[in-house]
GULO-876203 format. One record per residue (C-alpha): residue in three letters; x, y, z. Coordinates in steps of 0.02 Angstrom, whole numbers, padded with zeros to 5 digits, always signed. Each point is the difference from the previous one (the first is absolute). Layout:
N
ALAXYZ...
***
This chain:
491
UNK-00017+00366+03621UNK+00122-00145-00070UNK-00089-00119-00078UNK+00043-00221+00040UNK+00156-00054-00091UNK-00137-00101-00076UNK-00086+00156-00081UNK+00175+00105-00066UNK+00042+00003-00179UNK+00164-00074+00018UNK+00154+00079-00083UNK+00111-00037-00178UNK+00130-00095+00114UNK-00103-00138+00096UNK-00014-00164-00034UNK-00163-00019-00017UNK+00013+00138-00154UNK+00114-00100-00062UNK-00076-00182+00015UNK-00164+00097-00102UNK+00107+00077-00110UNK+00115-00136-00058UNK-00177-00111-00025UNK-00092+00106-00111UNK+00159+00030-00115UNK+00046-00190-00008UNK-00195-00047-00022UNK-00011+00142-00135UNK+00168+00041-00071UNK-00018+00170+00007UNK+00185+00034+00038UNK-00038+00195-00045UNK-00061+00026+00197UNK+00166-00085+00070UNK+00054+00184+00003UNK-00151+00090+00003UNK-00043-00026+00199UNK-00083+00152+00026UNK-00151-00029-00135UNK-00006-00195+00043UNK-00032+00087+00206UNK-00137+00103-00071UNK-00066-00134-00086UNK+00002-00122+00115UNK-00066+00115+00134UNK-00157+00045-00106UNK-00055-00177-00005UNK+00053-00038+00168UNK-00117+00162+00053UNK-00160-00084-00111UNK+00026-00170+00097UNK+00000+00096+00170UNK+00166-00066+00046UNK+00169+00082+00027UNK+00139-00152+00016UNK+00096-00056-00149UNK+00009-00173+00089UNK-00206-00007-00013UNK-00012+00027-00181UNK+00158-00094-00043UNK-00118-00132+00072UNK-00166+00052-00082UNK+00083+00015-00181UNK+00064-00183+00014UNK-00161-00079+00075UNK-00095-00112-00125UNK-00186+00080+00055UNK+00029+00199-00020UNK+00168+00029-00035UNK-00041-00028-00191UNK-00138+00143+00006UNK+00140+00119+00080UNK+00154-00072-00093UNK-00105+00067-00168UNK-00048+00157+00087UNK+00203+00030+00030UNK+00025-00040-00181UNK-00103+00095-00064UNK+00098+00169+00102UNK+00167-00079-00045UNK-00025+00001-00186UNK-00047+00122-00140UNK-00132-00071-00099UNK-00027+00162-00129UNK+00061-00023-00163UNK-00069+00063-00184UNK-00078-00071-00174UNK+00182+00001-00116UNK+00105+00040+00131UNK+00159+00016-00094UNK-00004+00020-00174UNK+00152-00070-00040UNK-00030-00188+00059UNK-00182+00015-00072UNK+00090+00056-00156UNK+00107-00176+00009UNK-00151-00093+00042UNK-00092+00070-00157UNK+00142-00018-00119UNK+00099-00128+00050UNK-00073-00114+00140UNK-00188-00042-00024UNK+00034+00001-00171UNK+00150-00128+00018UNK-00141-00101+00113UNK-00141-00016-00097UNK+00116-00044-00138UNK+00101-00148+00120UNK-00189-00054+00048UNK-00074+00015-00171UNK-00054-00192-00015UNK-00071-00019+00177UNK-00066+00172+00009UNK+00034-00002+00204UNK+00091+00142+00091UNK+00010+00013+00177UNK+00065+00165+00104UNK+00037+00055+00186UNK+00005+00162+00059UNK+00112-00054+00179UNK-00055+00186+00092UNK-00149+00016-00093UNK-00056+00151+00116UNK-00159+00084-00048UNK-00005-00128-00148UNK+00029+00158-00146UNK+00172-00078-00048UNK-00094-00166-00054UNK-00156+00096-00057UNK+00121+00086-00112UNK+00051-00141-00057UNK-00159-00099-00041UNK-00044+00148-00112UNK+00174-00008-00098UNK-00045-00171-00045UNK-00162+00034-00082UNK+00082+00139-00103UNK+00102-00118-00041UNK-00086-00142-00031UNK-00142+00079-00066UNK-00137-00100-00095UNK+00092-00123+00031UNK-00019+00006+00185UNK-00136-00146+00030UNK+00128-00120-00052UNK+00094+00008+00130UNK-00007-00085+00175UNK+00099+00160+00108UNK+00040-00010+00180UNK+00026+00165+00109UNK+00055-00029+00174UNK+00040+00144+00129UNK+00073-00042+00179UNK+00029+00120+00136UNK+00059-00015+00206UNK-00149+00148+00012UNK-00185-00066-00001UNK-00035+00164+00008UNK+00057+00039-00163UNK-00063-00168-00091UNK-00179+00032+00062UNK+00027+00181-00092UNK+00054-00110-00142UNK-00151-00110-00017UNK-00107+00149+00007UNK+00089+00079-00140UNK-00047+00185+00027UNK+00140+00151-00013UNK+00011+00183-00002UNK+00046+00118-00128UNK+00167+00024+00062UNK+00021-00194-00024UNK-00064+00010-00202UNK+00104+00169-00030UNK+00123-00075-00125UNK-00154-00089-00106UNK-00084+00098-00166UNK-00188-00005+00003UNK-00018-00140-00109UNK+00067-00115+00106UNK-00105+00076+00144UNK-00157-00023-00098UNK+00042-00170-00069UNK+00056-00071+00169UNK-00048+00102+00129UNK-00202+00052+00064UNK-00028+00132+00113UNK-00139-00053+00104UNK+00059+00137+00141UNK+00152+00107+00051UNK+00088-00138-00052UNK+00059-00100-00149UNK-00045-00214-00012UNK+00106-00081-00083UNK-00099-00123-00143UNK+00109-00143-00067UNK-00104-00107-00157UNK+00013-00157+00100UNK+00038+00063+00202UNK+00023-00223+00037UNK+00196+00048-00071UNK+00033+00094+00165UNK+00026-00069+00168UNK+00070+00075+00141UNK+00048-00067+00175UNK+00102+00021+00160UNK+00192-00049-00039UNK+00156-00012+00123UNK+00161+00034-00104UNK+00111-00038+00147UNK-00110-00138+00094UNK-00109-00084-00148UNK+00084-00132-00116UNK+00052+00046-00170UNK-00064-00092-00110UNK-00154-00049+00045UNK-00139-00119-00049UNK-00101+00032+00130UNK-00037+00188-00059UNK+00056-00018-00202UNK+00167+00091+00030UNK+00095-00112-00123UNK+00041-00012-00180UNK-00018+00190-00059UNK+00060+00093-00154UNK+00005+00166+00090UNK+00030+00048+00188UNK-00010+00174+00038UNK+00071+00026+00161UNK+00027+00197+00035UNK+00036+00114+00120UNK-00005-00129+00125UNK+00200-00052+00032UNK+00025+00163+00050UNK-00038-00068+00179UNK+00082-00153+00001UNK+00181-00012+00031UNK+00129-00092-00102UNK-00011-00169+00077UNK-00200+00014-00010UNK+00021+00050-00193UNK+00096-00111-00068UNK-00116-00141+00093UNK-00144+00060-00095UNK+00110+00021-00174UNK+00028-00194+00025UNK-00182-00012+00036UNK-00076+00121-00145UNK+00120-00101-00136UNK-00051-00150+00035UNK-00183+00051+00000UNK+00002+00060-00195UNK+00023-00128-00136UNK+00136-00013-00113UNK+00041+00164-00099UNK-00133+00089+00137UNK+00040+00178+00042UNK+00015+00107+00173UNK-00017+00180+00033UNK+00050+00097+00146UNK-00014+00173+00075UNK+00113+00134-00089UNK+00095+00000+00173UNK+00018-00191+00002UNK+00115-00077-00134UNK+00141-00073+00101UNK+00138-00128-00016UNK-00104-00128+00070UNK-00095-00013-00151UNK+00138+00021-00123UNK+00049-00163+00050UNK-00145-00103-00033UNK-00106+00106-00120UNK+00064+00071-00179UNK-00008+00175+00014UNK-00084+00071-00157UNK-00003+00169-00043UNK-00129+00125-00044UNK+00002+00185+00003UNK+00001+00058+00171UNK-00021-00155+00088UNK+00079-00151+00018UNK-00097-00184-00007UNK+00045-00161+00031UNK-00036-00174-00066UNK+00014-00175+00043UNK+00111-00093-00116UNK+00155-00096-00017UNK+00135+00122+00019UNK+00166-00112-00079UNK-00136-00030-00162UNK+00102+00020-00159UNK-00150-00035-00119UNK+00032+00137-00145UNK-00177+00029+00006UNK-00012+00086+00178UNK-00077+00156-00026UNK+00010+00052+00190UNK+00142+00149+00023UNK+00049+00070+00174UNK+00022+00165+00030UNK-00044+00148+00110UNK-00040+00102-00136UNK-00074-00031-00195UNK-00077+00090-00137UNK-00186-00010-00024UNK-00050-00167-00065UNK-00086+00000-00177UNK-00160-00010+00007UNK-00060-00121-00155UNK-00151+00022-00093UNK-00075-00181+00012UNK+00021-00030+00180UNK-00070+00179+00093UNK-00149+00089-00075UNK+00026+00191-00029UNK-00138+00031+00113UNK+00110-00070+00162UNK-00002+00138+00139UNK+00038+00168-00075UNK+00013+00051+00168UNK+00160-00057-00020UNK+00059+00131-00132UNK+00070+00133+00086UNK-00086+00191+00003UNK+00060+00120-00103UNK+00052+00174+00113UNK-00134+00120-00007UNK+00090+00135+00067UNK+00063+00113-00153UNK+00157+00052+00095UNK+00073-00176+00032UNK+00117-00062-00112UNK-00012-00099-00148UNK+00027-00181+00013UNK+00107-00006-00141UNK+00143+00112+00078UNK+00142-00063-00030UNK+00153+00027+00133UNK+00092+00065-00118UNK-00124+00151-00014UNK-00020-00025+00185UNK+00188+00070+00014UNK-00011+00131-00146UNK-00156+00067+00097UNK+00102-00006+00174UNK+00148+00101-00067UNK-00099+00140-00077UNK-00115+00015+00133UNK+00129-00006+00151UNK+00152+00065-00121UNK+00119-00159+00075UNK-00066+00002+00183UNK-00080-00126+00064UNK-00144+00001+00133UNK+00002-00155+00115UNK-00165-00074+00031UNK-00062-00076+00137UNK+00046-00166-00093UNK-00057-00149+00133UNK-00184+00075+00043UNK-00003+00063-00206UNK+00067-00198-00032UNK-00174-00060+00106UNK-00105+00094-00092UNK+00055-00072-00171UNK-00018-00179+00084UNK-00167+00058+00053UNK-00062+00025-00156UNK+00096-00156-00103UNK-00065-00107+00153UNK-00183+00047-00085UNK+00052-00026-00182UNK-00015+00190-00028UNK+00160-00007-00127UNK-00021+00165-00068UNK-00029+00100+00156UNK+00140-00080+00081UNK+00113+00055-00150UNK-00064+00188+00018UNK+00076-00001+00182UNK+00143-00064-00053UNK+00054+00102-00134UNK-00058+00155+00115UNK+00118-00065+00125UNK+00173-00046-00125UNK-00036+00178-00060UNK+00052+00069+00210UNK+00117-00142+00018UNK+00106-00089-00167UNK+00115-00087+00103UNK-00122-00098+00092UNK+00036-00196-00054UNK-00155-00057+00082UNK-00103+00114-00094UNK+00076-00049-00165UNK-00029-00186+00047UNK-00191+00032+00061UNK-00013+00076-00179UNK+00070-00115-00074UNK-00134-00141+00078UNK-00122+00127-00059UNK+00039+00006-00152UNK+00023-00189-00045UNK-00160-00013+00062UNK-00084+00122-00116UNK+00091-00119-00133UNK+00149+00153-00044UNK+00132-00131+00001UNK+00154+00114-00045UNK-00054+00123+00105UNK-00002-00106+00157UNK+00170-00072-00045UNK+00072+00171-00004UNK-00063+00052+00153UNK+00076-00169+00083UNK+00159+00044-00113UNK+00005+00162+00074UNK-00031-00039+00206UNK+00141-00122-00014UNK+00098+00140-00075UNK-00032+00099+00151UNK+00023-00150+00124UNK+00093-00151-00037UNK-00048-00108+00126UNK-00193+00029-00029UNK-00038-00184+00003UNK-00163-00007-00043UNK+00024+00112-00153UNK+00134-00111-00065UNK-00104-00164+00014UNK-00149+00115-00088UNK+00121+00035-00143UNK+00018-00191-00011UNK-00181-00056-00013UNK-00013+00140-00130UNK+00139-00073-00104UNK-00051-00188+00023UNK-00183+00057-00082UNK+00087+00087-00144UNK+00077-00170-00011UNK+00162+00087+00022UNK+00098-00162+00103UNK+00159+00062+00010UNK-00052+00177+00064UNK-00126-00073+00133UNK+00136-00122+00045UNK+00108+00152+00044UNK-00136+00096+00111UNK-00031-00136+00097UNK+00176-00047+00035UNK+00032+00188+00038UNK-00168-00022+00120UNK+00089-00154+00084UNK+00172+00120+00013UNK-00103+00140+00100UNK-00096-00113+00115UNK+00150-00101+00062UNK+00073+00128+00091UNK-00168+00005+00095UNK-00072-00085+00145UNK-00141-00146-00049UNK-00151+00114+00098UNK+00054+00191-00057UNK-00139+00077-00078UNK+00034+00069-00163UNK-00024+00186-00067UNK-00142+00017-00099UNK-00090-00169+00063UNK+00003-00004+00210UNK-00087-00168-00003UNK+00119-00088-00114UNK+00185-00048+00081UNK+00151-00024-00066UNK+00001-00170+00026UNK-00188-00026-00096UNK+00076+00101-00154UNK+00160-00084-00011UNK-00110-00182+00004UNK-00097+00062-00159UNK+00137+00075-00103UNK+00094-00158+00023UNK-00177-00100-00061UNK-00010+00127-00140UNK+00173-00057-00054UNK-00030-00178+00008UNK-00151+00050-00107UNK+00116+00075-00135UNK+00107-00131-00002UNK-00134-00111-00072UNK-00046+00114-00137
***
């Protein structure tokens, strides 16, 4: 039996698909589904089948009534999002917020003793959790002097009601050591609450990137030193982003800093924001970008070594968590292998033949692990794999990131030195080389990697993704190496 035209799930090519379609992505900004027609049909078919209706038309209609199309307009949110995120999710911006960030702050703020941070995409509220509890590490006894403001937006209510309730899983906690568990975590159940000294710091609330004004008095989105706003972009499309760049600069004060998503670092932002480096991350920060005060401390990069961490501004006891894990495994190799050994140990073993690895899955799994600050593990796949494949120049270059991280300076410069030996045009290797030489306060040799970056990358199209780095184009690197110059020219 056919069913009215009324009653039919219409099909991809209709108008009335489309009318829906183009609605929720403008009203949104979640560009991601302008492709993706086949899960936005699913999805908008499930909720279509809980209202009892079948017609795009009719919930076009109910989604943009005043009465109940704000009930179902969350409901269809709260499908078109992922709200799931974990405490510390990655290590390497939490690493920059505890050495270099909060620290640079608290120390900015010292004489009002006021901070104020927004998580833009709070999700499940962990990211801003995680945060709260760096600060009173940091802060320590010192703690009741300050007057700290946490806010955490989200498009999913959803989500913000799991927020205010504060309760996760152990999958959620995985990455935290029990002493953090027991000092800021109870158990009253399966799951962990979350137990902040003074809980009036946090707020969290219903937040429109695309449709609600930034800034805003009306819900205290104004005037912060931090905006974390992560893993959200990657919907958005390029018009959309560089909207809300505008928007998130001129919602931090002066010398205020931004993160992004690992995915999300785009040119967009390298023209408003100072990129700043850090190891395996980039940041960015509001501030005058033709300054020429001597005293600017702020480099841009895509890459740095490990900032120093001094005595009199972090207490030892900050986040051990942090350290990496030793191996445990008595057959994995020693951290402090050097490639030259690496080489010796190939040629005896093989005697001059080499066994190709499987280098781009074998590449993932040594991001998997330096994604989770596990430095040492990391380096024992590595080595395993330059012992099957020597001639691999992104090997030698993940190494080498590896091994600047661990601190073994000389050894991560040879293992740059030695992937640009075995390709020339490795761009990303030759602007690594650079920021190596600039912190060994070696001007004229960083001058020379970074010119030899700019070389490479103008034979290259602005948006090709680069080897080694798929979410960083030409275009991006060839931006910072020329900042990184003007930088050396001032030194």
């Amino acid at each position: 039996m056919k069913l009215p035209a009324q009653y039919e799930i219409q099909p991809v090519e209709t108008a009335p698909y489309r009318r829906l379609k183009d609605y929720v992505i403008a009203t949104t900004g979640l560009a991601y589904y302008q492709d993706k027609d086949n899960a936005l049909i699913e999805l908008f078919d499930r909720r279509l089948s809980c209202l009892g209706i079948r017609n795009y038309d009719s919930y076009l209609q109910i989604i943009r009534s005043d009465n109940r199309g704000k009930a179902e307009f969350d409901a269809l949110i709260t499908e078109l999002t992922i709200g799931e995120t974990f405490f510390f999710r990655y290590t390497e911006q939490f690493d920059a917020l505890r050495d270099n960030i909060l620290p640079e702050c608290i120390e900015r703020n010292s004489v009002k003793k006021q901070l104020r941070i927004w998580s833009a995409g709070c999700a499940n509220g962990a990211e801003l959790y995680s945060i709260a509890i760096l600060l009173c590490e940091l802060l320590s006894s010192k703690l009741d002097q300050w007057e700290i403001r946490l806010i955490g937006t989200d498009i999913n209510p959803d989500v913000i009601r799991r927020a205010k309730e504060g309760l996760y899983n152990d999958w959620m906690l995985r990455d935290l050591p029990p002493f953090l568990k027991d000092r800021y975590f109870t158990r009253p159940n399966a799951l962990w609450k979350v137990k902040i000294p003074n809980p009036k710091w946090l707020t969290f609330s219903c937040h429109n990137l695309i449709r609600d004004p930034i800034p805003s008095l009306d819900q205290d989105i104004i005037n912060f030193d931090l905006v974390l706003c992560r893993n959200v972009m990657i919907y958005f499309d390029r018009t959309a982003i560089k909207r809300l760049a505008i928007q998130l600069r001129n919602s931090l004060v002066d010398g205020g800093w931004l993160l992004v998503g690992h995915a999300e670092p785009s040119a967009e932002f390298n023209e408003i924001f100072l990129p700043v480096s850090a190891p395996g991350t980039t940041l960015y920060r509001k501030t005058d970008r033709d300054t020429n005060k001597d005293d600017c401390d702020v480099v841009p990069a895509l890459f740095l070594l490990p900032a120093e961490r001094p005595a009199d501004r972090l207490p030892k006891s900050v986040f051990p968590y942090f350290e990496a894990p030793q191996p445990t495994s008595p057959a994995m190799q020693s951290p402090t292998t050097t490639s030259d050994e690496i080489y010796a140990e190939s040629d005896e073993s093989q005697n001059g033949s080499i066994a190709r690895s499987d280098s781009h899955s074998e590449i993932s799994e040594i991001e998997a692990f330096m994604n989770r600050g596990l430095w040492p593990d990391a380096l024992n796949v590595a080595n395993s794999l330059l012992k099957l494949d020597k001639l691999n120049p992104c090997l030698h270059f993940q190494r080498g990131l590896i091994m600047q991280h661990m601190g073994e300076h000389l050894e991560a410069e040879a293992c740059l030195r030695r992937s640009i030996y075995l390709d020339r045009n490795f761009a990303l290797a030759h602007y690594q080389l650079g920021m190596i030489r600039a912190v060994c306060n070696d001007v004229r040799g960083a001058k020379r990697c970074f010119l030899n970056t700019i070389d490479v990358l103008q034979n290259m199209t602005h948006y090709t993704a680069l080897k080694a780095a798929e979410n960083v184009t030409a275009g991006e690197l060839l931006t910072l190496a020329q900042l990184q110059l003007q930088f050396l020219a001032r030194r």
